[in-house]
ChimeraX commands (.cxc) that place a marker at each C-alpha (Angstrom):
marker #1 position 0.00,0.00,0.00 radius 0.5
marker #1 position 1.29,3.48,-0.80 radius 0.5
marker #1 position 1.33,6.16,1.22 radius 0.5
marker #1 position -1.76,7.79,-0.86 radius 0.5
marker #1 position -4.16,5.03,1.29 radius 0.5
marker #1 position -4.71,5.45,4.68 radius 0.5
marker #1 position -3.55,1.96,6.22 radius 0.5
marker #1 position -5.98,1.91,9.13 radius 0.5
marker #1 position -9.86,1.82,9.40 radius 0.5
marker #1 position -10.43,4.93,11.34 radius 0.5
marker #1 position -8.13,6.86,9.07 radius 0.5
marker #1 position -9.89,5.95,6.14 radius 0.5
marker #1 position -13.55,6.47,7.61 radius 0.5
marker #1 position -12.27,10.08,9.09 radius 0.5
marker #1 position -10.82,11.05,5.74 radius 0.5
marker #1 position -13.84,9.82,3.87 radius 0.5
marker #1 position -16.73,11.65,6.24 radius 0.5
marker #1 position -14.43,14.74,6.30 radius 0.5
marker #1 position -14.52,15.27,2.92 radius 0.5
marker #1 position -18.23,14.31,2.03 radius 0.5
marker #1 position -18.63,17.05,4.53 radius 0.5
marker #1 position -15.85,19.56,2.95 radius 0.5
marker #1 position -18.07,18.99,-0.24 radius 0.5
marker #1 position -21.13,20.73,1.06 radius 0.5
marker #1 position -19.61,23.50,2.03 radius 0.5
marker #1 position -17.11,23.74,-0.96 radius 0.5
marker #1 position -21.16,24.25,-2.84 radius 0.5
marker #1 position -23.10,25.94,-0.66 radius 0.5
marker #1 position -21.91,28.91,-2.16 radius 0.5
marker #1 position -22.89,28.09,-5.75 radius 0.5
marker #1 position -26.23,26.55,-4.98 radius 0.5
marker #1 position -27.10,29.85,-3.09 radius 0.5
marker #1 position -25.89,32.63,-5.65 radius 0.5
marker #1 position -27.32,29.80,-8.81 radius 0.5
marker #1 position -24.97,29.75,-10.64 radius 0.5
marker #1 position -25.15,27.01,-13.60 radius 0.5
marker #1 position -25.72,23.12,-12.18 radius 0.5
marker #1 position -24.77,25.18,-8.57 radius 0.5
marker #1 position -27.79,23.64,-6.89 radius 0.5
marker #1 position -27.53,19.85,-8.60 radius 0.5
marker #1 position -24.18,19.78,-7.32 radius 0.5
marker #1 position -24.96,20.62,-3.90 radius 0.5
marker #1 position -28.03,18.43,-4.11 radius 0.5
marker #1 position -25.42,15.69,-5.20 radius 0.5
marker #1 position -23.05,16.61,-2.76 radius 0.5
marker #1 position -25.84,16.32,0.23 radius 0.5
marker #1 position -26.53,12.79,-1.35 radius 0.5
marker #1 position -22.78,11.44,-0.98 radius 0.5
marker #1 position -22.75,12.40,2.83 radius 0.5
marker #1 position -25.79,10.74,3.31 radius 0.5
marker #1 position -24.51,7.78,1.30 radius 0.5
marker #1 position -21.26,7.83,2.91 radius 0.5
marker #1 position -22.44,7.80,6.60 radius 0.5
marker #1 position -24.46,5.24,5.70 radius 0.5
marker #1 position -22.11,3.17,4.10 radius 0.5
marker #1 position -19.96,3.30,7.16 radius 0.5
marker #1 position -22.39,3.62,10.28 radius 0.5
marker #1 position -21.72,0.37,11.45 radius 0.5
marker #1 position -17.94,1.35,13.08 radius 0.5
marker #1 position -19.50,5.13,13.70 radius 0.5
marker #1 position -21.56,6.81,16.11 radius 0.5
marker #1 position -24.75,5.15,14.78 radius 0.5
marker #1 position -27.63,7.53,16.80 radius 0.5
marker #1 position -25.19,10.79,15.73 radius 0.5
marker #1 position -25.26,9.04,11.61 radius 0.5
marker #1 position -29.21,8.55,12.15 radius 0.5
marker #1 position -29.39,11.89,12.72 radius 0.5
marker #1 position -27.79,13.77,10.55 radius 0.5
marker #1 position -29.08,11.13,7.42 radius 0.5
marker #1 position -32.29,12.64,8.98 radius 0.5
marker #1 position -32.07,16.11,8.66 radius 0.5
marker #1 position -30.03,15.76,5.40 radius 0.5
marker #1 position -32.95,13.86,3.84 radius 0.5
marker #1 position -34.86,16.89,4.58 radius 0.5
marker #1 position -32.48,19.59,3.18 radius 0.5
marker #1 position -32.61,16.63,0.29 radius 0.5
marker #1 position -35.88,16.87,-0.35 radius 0.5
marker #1 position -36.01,20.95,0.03 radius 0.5
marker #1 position -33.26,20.90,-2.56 radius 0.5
marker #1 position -34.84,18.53,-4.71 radius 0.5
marker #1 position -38.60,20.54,-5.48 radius 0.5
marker #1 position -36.23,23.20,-6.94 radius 0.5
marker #1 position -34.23,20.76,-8.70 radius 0.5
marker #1 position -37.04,18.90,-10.11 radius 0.5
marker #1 position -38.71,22.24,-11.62 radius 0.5
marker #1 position -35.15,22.84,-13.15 radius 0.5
marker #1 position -35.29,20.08,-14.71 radius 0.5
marker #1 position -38.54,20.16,-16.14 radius 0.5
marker #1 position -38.47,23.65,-17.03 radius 0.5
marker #1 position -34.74,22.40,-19.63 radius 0.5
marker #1 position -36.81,19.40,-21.22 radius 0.5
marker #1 position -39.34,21.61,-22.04 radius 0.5
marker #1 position -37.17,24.53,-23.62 radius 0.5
marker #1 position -35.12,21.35,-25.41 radius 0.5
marker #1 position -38.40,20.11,-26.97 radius 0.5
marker #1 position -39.70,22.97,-28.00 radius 0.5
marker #1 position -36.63,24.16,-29.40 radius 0.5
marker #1 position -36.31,21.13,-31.48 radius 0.5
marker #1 position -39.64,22.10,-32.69 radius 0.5
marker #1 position -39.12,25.88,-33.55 radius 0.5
marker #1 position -40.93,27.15,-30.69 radius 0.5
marker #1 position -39.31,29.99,-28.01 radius 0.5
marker #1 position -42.31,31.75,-27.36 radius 0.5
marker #1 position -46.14,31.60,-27.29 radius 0.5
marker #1 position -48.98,29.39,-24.85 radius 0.5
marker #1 position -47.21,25.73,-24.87 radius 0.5
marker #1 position -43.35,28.06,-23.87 radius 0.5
marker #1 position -45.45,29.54,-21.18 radius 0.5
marker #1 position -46.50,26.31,-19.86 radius 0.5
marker #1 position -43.92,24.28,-20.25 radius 0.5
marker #1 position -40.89,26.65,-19.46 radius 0.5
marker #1 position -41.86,30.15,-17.94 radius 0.5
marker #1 position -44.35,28.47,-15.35 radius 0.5
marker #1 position -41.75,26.11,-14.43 radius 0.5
marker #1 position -38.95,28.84,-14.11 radius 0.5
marker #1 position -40.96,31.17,-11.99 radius 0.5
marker #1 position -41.35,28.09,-9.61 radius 0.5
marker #1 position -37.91,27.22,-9.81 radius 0.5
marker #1 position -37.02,30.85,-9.03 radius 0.5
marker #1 position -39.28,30.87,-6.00 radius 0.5
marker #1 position -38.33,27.89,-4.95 radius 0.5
marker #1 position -35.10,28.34,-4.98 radius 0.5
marker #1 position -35.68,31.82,-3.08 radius 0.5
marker #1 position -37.38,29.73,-0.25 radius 0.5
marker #1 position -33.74,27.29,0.08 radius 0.5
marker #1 position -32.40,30.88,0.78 radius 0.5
marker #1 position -34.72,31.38,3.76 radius 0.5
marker #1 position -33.91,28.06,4.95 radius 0.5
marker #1 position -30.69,27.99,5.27 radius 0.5
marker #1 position -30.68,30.74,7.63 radius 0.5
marker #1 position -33.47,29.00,9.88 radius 0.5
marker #1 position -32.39,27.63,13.01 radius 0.5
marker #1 position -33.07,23.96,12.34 radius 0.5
marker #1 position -30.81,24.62,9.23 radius 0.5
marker #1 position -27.71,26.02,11.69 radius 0.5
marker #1 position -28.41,23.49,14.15 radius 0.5
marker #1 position -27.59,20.66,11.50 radius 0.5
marker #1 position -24.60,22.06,10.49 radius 0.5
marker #1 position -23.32,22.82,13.81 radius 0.5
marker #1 position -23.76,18.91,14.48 radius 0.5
marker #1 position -21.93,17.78,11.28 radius 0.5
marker #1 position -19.27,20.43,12.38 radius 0.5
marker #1 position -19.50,18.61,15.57 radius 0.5
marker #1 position -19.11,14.90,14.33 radius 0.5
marker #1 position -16.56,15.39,11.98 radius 0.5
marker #1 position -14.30,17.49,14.71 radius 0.5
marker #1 position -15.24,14.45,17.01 radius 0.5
marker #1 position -14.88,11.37,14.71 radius 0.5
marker #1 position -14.51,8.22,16.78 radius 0.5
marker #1 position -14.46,4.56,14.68 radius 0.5
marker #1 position -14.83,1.30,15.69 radius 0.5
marker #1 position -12.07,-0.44,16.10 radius 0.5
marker #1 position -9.49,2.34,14.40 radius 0.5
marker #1 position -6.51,0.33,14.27 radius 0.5
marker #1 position -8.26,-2.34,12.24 radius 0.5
marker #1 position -6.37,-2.57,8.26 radius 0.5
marker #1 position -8.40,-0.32,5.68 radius 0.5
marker #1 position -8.00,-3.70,3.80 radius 0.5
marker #1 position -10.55,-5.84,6.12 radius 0.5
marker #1 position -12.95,-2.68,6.46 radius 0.5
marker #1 position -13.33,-1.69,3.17 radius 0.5
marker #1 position -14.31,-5.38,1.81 radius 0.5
marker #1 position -17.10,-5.23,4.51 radius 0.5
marker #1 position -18.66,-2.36,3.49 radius 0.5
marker #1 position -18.29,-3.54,-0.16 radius 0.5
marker #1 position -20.21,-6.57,0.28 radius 0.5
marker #1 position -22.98,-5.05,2.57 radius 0.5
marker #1 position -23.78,-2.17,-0.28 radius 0.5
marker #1 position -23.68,-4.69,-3.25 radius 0.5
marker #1 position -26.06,-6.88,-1.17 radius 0.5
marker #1 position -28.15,-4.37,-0.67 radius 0.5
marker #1 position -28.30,-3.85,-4.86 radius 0.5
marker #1 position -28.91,-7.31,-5.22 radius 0.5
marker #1 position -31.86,-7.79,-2.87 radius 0.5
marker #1 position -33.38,-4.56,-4.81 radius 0.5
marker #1 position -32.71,-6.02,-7.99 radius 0.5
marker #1 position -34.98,-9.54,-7.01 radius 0.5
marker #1 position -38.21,-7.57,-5.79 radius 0.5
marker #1 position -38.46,-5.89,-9.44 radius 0.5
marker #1 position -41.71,-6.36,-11.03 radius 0.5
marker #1 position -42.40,-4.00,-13.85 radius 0.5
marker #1 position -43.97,-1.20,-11.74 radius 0.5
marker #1 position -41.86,1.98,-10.67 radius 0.5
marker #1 position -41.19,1.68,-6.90 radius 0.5
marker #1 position -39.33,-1.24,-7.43 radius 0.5
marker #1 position -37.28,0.76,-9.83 radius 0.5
marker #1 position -36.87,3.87,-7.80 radius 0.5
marker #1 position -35.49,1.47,-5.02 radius 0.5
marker #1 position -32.78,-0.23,-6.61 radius 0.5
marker #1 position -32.07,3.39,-8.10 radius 0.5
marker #1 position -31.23,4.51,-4.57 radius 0.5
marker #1 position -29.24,1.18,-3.59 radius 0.5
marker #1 position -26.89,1.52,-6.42 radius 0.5
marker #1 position -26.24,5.10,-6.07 radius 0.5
marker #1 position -25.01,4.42,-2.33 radius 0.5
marker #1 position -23.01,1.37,-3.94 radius 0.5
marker #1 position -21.65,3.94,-6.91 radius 0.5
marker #1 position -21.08,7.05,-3.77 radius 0.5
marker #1 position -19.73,4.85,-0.95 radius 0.5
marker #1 position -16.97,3.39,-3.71 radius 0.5
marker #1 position -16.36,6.57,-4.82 radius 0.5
marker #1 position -15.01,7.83,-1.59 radius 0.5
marker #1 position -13.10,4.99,-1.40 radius 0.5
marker #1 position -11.51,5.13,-4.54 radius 0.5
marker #1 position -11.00,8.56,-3.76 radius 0.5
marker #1 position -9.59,8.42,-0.31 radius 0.5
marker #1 position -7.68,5.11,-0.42 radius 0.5
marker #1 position -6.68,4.61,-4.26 radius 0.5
marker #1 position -4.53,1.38,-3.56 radius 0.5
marker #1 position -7.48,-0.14,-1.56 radius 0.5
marker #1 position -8.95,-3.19,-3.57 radius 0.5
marker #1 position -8.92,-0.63,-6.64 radius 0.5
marker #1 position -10.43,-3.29,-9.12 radius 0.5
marker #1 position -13.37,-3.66,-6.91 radius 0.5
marker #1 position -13.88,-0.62,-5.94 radius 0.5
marker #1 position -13.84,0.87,-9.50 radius 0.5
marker #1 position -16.16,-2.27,-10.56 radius 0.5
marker #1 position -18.71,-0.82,-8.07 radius 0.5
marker #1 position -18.55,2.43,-8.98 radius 0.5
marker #1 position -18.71,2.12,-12.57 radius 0.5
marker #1 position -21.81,-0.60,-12.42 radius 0.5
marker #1 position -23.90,1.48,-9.57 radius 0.5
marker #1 position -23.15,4.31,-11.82 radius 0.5
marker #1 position -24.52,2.39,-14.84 radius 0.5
marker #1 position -27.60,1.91,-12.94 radius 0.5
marker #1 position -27.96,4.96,-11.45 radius 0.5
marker #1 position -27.49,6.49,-14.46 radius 0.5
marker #1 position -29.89,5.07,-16.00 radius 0.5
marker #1 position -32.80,4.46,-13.75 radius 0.5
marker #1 position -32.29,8.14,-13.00 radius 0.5
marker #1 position -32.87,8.96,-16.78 radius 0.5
marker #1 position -36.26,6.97,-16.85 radius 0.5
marker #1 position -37.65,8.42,-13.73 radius 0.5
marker #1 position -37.04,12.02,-14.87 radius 0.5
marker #1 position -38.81,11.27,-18.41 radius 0.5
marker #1 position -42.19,9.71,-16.29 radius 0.5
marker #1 position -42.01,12.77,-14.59 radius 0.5
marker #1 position -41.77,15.40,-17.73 radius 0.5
marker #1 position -44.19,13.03,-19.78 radius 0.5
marker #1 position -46.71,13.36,-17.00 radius 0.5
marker #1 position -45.85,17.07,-16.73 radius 0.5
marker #1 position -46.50,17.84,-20.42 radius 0.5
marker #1 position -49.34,15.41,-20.59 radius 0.5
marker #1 position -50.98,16.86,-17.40 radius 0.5
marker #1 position -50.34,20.98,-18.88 radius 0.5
marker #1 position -51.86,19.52,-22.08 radius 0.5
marker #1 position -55.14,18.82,-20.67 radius 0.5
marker #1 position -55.10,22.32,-18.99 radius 0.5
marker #1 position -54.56,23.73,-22.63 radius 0.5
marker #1 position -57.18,21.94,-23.82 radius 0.5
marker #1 position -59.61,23.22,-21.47 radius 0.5
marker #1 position -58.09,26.80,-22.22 radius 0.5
marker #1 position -58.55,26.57,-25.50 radius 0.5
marker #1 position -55.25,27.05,-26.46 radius 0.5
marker #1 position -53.74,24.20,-29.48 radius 0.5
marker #1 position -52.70,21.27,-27.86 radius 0.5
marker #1 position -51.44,19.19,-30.70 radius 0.5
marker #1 position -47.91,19.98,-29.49 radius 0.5
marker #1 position -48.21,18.55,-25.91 radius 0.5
marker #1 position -49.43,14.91,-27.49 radius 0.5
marker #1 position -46.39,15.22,-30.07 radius 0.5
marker #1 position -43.85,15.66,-27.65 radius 0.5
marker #1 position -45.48,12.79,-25.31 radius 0.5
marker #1 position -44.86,10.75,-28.47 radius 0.5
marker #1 position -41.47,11.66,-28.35 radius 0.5
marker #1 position -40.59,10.58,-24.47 radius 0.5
marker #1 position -42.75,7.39,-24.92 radius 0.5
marker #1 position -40.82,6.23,-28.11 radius 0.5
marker #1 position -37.57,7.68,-26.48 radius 0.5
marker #1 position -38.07,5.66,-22.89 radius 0.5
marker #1 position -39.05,2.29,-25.07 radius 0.5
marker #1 position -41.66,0.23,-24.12 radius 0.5
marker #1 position -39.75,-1.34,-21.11 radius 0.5
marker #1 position -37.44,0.25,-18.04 radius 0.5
marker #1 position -33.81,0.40,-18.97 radius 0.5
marker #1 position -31.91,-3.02,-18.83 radius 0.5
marker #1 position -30.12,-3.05,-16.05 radius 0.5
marker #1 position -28.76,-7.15,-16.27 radius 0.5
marker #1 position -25.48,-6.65,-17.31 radius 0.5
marker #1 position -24.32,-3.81,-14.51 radius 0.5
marker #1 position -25.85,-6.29,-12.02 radius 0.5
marker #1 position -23.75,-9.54,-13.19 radius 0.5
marker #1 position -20.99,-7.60,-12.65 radius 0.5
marker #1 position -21.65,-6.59,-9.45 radius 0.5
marker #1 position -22.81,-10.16,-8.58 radius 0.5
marker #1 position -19.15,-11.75,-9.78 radius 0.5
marker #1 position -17.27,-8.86,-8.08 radius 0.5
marker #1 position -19.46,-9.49,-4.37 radius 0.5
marker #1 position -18.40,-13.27,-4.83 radius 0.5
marker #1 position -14.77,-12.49,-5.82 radius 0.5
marker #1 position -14.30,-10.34,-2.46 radius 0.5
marker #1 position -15.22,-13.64,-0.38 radius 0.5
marker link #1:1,2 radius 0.2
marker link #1:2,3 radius 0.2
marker link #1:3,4 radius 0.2
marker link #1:4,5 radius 0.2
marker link #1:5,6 radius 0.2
marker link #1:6,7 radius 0.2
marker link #1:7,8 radius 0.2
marker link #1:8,9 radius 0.2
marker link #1:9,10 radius 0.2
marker link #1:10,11 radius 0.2
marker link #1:11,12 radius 0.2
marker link #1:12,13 radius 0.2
marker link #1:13,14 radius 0.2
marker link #1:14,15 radius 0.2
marker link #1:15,16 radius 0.2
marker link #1:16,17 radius 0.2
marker link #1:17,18 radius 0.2
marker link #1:18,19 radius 0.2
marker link #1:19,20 radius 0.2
marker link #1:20,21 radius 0.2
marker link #1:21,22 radius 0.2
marker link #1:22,23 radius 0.2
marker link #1:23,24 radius 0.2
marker link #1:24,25 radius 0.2
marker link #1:25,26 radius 0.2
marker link #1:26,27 radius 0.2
marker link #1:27,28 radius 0.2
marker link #1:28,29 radius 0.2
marker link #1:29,30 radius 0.2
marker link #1:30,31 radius 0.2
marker link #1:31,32 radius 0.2
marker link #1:32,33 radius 0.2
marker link #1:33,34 radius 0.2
marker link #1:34,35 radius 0.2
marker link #1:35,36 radius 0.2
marker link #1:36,37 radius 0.2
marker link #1:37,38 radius 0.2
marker link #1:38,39 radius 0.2
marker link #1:39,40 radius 0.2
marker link #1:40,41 radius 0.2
marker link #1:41,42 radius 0.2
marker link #1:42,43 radius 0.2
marker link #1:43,44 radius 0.2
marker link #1:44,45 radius 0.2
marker link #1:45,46 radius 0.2
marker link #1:46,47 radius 0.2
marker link #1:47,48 radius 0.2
marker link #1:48,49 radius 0.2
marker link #1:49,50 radius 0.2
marker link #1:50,51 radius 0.2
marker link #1:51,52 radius 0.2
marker link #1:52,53 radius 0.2
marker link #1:53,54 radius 0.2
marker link #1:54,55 radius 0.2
marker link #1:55,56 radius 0.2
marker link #1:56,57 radius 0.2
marker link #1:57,58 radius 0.2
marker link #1:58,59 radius 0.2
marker link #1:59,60 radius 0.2
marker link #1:60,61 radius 0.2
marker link #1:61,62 radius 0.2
marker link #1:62,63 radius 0.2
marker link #1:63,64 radius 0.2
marker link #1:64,65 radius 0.2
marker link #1:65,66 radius 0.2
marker link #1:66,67 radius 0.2
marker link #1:67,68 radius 0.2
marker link #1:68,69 radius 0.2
marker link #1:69,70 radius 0.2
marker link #1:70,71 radius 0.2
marker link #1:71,72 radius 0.2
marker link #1:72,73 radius 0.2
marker link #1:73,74 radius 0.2
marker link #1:74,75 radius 0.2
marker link #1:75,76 radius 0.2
marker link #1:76,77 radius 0.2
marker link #1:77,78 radius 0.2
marker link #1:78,79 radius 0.2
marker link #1:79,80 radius 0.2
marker link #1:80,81 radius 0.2
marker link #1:81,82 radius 0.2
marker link #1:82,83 radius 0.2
marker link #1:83,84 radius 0.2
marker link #1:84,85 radius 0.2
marker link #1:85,86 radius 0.2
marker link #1:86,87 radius 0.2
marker link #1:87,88 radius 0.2
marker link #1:88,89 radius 0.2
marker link #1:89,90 radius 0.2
marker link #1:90,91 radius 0.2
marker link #1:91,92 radius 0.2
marker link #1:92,93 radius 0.2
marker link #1:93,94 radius 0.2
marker link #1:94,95 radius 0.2
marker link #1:95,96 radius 0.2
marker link #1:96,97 radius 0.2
marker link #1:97,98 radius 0.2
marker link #1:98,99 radius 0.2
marker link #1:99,100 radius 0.2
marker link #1:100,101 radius 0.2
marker link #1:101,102 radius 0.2
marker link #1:102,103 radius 0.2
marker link #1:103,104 radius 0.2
marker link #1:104,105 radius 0.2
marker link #1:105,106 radius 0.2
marker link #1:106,107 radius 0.2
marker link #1:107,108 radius 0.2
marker link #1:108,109 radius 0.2
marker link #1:109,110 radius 0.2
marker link #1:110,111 radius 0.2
marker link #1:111,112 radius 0.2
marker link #1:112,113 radius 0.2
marker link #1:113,114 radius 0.2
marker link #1:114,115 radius 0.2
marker link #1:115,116 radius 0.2
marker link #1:116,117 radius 0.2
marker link #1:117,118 radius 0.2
marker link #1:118,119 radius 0.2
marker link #1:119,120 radius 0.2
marker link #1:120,121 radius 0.2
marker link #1:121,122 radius 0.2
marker link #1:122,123 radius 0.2
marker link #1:123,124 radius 0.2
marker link #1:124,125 radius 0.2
marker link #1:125,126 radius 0.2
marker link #1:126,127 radius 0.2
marker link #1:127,128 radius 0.2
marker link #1:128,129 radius 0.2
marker link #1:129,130 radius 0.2
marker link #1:130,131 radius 0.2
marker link #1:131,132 radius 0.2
marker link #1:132,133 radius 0.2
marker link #1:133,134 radius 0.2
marker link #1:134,135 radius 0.2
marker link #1:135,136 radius 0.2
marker link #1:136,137 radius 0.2
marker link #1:137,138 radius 0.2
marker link #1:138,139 radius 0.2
marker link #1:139,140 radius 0.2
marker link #1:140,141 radius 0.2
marker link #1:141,142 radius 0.2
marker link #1:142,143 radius 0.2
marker link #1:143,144 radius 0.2
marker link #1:144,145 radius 0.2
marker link #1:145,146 radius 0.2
marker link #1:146,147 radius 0.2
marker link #1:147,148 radius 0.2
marker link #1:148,149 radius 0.2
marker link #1:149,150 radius 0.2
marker link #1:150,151 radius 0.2
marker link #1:151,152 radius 0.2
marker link #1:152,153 radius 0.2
marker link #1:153,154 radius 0.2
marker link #1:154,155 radius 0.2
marker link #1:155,156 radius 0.2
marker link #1:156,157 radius 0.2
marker link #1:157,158 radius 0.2
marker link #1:158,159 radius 0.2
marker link #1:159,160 radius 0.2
marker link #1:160,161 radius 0.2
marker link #1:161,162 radius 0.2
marker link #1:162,163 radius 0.2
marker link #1:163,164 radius 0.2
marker link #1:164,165 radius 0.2
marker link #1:165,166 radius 0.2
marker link #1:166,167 radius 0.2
marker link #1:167,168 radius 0.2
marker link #1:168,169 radius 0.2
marker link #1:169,170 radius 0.2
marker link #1:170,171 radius 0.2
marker link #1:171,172 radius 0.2
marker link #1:172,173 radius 0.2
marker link #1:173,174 radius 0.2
marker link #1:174,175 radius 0.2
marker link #1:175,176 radius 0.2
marker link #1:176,177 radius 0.2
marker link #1:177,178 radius 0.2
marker link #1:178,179 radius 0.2
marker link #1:179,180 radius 0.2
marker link #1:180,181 radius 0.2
marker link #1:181,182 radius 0.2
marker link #1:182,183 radius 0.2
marker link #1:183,184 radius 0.2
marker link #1:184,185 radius 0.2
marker link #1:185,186 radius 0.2
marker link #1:186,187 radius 0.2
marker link #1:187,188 radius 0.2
marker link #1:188,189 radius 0.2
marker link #1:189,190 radius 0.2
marker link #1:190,191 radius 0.2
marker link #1:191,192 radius 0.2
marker link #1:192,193 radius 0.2
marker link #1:193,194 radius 0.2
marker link #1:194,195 radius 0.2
marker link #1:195,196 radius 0.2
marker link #1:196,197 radius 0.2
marker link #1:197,198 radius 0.2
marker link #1:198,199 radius 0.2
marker link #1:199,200 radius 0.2
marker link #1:200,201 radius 0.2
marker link #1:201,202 radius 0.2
marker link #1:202,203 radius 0.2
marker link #1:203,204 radius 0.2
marker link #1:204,205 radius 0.2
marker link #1:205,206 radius 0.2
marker link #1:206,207 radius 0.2
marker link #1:207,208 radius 0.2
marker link #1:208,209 radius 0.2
marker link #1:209,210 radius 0.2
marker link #1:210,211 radius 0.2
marker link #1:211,212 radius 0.2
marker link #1:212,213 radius 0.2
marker link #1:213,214 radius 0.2
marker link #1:214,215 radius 0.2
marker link #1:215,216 radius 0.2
marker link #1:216,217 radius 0.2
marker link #1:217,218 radius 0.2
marker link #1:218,219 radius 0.2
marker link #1:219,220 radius 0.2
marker link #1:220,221 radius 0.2
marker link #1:221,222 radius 0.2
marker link #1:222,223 radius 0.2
marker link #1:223,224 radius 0.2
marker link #1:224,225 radius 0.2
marker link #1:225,226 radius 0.2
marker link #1:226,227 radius 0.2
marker link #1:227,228 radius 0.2
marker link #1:228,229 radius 0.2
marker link #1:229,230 radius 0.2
marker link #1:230,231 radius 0.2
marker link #1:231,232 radius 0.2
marker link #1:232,233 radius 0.2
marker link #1:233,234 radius 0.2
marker link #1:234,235 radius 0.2
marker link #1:235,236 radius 0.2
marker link #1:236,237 radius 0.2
marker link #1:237,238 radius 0.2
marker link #1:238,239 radius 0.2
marker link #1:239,240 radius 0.2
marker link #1:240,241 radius 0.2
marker link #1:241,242 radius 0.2
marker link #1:242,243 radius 0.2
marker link #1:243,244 radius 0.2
marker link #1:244,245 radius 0.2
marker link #1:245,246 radius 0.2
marker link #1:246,247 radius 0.2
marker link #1:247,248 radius 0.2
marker link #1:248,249 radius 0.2
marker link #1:249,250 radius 0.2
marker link #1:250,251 radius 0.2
marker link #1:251,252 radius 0.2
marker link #1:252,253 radius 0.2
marker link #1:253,254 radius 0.2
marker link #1:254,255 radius 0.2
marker link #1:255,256 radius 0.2
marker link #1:256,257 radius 0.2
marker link #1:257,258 radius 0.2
marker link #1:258,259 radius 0.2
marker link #1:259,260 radius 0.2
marker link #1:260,261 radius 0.2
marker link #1:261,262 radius 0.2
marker link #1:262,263 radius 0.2
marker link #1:263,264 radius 0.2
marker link #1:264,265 radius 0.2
marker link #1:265,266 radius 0.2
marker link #1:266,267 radius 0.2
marker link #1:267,268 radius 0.2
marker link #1:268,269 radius 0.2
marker link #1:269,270 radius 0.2
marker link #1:270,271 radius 0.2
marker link #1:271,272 radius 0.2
marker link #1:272,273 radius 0.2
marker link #1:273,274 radius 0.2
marker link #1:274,275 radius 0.2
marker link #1:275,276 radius 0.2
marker link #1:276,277 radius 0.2
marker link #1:277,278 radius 0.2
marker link #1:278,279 radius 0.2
marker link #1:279,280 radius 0.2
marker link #1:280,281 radius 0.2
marker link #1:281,282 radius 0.2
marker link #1:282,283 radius 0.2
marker link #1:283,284 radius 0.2
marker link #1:284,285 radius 0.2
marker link #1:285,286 radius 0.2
marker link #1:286,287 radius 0.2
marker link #1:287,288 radius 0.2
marker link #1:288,289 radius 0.2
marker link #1:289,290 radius 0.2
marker link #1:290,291 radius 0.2
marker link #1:291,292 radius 0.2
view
C-alpha cells in the first residue's frame, strides 16, 4: 500500500466523512448565488454524505449518523422541489426548441411556469438555510466530523473496506430480485446503487490502492444503474408534466397538438420497457463473490 491510502480503518472512515462534509460546504456557495448546475451539485453533494455515513455507520456513532441522514434527507428533499422544476423547465425549452418554438402558450406552460417556480423555490432554500433547524444541523456535522470516533481504528483499511463492499452490493442485489415491472421497485434499486456507486467513490478517492479493481467495478456498475434508472424516472415525470399541462390547454382553449407530439417523443424515447439493467448487475454479482 502506498502512502496515498490510509492503512488503518479509522483513518480511512475520518478522511472519507471529512470530505463528504468539505463537499457541502465547498457548494453551498454556488447553490445559493445559482450559478449554472450550482444547486444539482450541492443536491449531489448532500446525497454522498448521506450515502457515505451510511455506508460506514456500522464502526461510527450510529444515533449521531441517524441523525444527521435525517435532517439531510430533509435539506434533500427541500433541494430537490427546486431541482425537479429545473429540470422540467430544460426538457421543455429542449423540446420545443427542437420544434421551432421559443415563445407563445405551450413556452409559457412548459418553461416560464416552471422557471418562476424554480425561481421561488429556490428563493425559499435561501430562507432556509438561515433557519435555526438549518444552523443546528450544520453545527452537528461540524460537531461529528471534529469528534470522529471509529470502531475499532486500528483495524487494516484492507478488512474494512471489503465489509462495506459486500454489505452495499447486497443491498443492490436484494433490490434487484423484488423488481416487477412497476416503478417503486425501480426507484429502489435506483437509490441502492447510487449508495453502492457514492460509498466506492469515496473509497476510490480516499484510499486509491485499496482493492482498486473492486472498488472501480462498483462504482462504474452502480453508476450504470444509477445512471440510468435516474434517466427513466425524470422522463415519467416530464411526460406526465406535459401530458398533465396539455389537458389544462385543452380546457383553455389554447392548441394542444404539441403537448401529445412531444409525449410521443418521451414514450418512443423511454421504449416500451425500463432500462436493462442485467449486465451492470452480473458484474456486481461476480465482483461481491470475488471479495469472499
Amino acid at each position: 500500500m502506498t502512502s496515498q491510502s490510509p492503512a488503518s480503518a479509522g483513518d480511512l472512515v475520518a478522511r472519507i466523512v471529512r470530505r463528504a462534509a468539505d463537499g457541502l460546504d465547498q457548494t453551498r456557495a454556488g447553490m445559493l448565488e445559482d450559478v449554472p448546475d450550482g444547486l444539482h451539485q450541492h443536491r449531489t453533494r448532500v446525497r454522498r454524505l448521506r450515502s457515505v455515513l451510511a455506508g460506514f455507520r456500522d464502526v461510527l456513532d450510529e444515533p449521531a449518523v441517524e441523525r444527521l441522514r435525517v435532517l439531510y434527507a430533509e435539506w434533500g428533499r427541500q433541494l430537490g422541489v427546486a431541482r425537479d422544476l429545473e429540470v422540467l423547465a430544460d426538457a421543455g425549452e429542449a423540446e420545443l426548441a427542437s420544434r421551432g418554438i421559443a415563445d407563445g402558450a405551450a413556452f409559457e406552460r412548459l418553461v416560464d411556469r416552471p422557471r418562476a417556480q424554480y425561481a421561488r423555490a429556490h428563493a425559499r432554500l435561501g430562507e432556509l438555510i438561515d433557519l435555526r433547524r438549518a444552523r443546528e444541523r450544520e453545527r452537528l456535522l461540524r460537531g461529528f466530523v471534529l469528534e470522529l470516533r471509529v470502531d475499532d481504528p486500528q483495524v487494516p483499511a484492507e478488512d474494512l473496506v471489503p465489509t462495506v463492499l459486500r454489505h452495499e452490493a447486497r443491498r443492490v442485489l436484494r433490490a434487484a430480485k423484488l423488481l416487477d415491472g412497476t416503478d417503486a421497485p425501480l426507484h429502489a434499486l435506483r437509490k441502492t446503487a447510487r449508495r453502492l456507486r457514492y460509498v466506492s467513490e469515496a473509497i476510490a478517492s480516499a484510499a486509491p490502492d485499496v482493492q482498486p479493481e473492486h472498488v472501480a467495478t462498483f462504482a462504474g456498475a452502480g453508476d450504470v444503474i444509477h445512471d440510468r434508472l435516474g434517466g427513466h424516472r425524470d422522463a415519467l415525470a416530464f411526460l406526465a408534466f406535459v401530458e398533465r399541462e396539455g389537458v389544462l390547454a385543452g380546457r383553455a382553449g389554447e392548441p394542444a397538438d404539441v403537448y401529445g407530439d412531444i409525449a410521443h417523443t418521451v414514450r418512443a424515447e423511454m421504449g416500451e420497457k425500463p432500462p436493462g439493467v442485467k449486465k451492470p448487475l452480473a458484474r456486481i454479482r461476480e465482483a461481491r463473490l470475488a471479495l469472499g
